[in-house]
N, C-alpha and C positions, 0 to 999 in steps of 0.2 A: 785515358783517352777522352772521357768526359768531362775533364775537368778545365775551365777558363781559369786563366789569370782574373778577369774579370769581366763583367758585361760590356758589350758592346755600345756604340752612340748611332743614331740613325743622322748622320750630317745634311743630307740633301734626298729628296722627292723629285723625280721629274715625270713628264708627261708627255706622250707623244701622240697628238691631237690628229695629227694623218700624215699619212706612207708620205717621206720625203721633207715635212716640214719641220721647222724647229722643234727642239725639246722646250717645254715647257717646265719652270722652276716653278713647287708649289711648297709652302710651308706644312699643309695637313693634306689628307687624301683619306678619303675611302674605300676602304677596301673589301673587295665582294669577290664569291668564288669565283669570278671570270677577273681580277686583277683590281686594276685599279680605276677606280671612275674619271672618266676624261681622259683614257689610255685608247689607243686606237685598236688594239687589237684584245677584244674582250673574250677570252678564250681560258674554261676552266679547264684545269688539268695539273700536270707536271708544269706548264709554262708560262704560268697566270704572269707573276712577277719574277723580274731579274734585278740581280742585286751586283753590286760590286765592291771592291774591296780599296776604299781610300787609297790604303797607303802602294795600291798600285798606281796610281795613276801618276807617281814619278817615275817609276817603271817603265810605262808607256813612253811619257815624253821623253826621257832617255833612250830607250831603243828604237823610236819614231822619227828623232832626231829635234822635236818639238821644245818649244821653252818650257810649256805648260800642256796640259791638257785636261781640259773643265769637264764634267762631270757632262754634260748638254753633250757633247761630241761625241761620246761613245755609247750614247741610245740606253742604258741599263736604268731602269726605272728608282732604284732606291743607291744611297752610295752609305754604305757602313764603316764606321773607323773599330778599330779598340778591341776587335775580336777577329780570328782567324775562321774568314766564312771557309776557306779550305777545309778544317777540321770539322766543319758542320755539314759538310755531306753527310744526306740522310737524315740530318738531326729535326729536332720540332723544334724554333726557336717564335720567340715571341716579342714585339715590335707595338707600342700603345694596346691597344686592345684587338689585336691579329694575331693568330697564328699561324704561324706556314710552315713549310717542309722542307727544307733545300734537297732535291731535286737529283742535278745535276750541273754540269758545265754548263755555261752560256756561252758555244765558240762565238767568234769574229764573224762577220762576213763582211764581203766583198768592200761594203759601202767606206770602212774603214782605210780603202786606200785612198777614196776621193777625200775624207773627214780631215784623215792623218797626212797624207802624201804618200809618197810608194814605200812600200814598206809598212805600214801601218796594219794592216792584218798581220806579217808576223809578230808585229810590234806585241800585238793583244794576245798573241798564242799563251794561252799558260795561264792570260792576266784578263780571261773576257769578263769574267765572273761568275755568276750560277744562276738558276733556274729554281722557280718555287713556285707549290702546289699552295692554297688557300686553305690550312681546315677550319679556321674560325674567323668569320666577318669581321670587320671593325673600324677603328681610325687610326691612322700613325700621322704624327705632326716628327718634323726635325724638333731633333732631341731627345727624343724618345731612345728608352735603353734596349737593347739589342741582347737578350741571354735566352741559353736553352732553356726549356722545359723539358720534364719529365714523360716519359712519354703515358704514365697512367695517368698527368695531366691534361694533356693533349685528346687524350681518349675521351675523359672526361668533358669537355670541353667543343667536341669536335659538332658543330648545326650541321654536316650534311650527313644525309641519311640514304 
């Protein structure tokens, strides 16, 4: 159960500058126990950063009824390919010099009917992505490889006290 095919790629960063406005594409970020710097909602815990899972997002626009559906549309701050963030519930995975926790689900809300059209929240059901705790500061730039850590790593490793 802990074992990858292989690490993951961090594809896209985005930002969400304030309630309602566009997502913001960033190359690198910052990342601090309350998320991500220039993220609106700076909040440590369980729900610092949400992540999702690339190759849903033909998923989406298949059950949405959409051509496409770009990473900016469905609000989730980091977008991962090449590893099954599913399987990492719970896990300590680490992203440029970050570590985080995945967490939990990140449902849908509401907003995804006005983003998607009707339909669009159940579109995401299954496919919102997940939720994640900050233990170690740091930078992630797109590109950046996406694999678990250990967790005597993670322990090791963990600035908050």
């Amino acid at each position: 159960m802990t074992i990858h095919a292989a690490a993951g790629r961090l594809d896209w960063i985005g930002l969400r500058p304030a309630r309602r406005e566009a997502m913001t594409a960033a190359g690198t970020a910052e990342v601090t126990f309350s998320g991500l710097v220039g993220d609106r909602h700076p909040s440590p815990g369980k729900r610092a950063v949400t992540l999702i899972q690339a190759e849903h997002l033909p998923v989406i626009a298949a059950l949405s009824g959409a051509t496409e559906v770009t990473p900016e549309r469905l609000r989730r701050n980091l977008v991962v390919s090449g590893i099954n963030l599913s399987a990492l519930r719970g896990a300590t995975i680490e992203i440029g010099t970050t570590i985080l926790q995945i967490t939990g689900p990140c449902a849908p809300c509401s907003r995804m009917e006005t983003e998607l059209g009707t339909g669009g929240y159940n579109a995401m059901r299954g496919h919102g992505g997940w939720t994640a705790e900050v233990l170690t500061e740091g930078q992630i730039q797109v590109g950046d490889l996406v694999k678990p850590v250990s967790v005597d790593r993670a322990e090791k490793t963990n600035l908050k006290t």
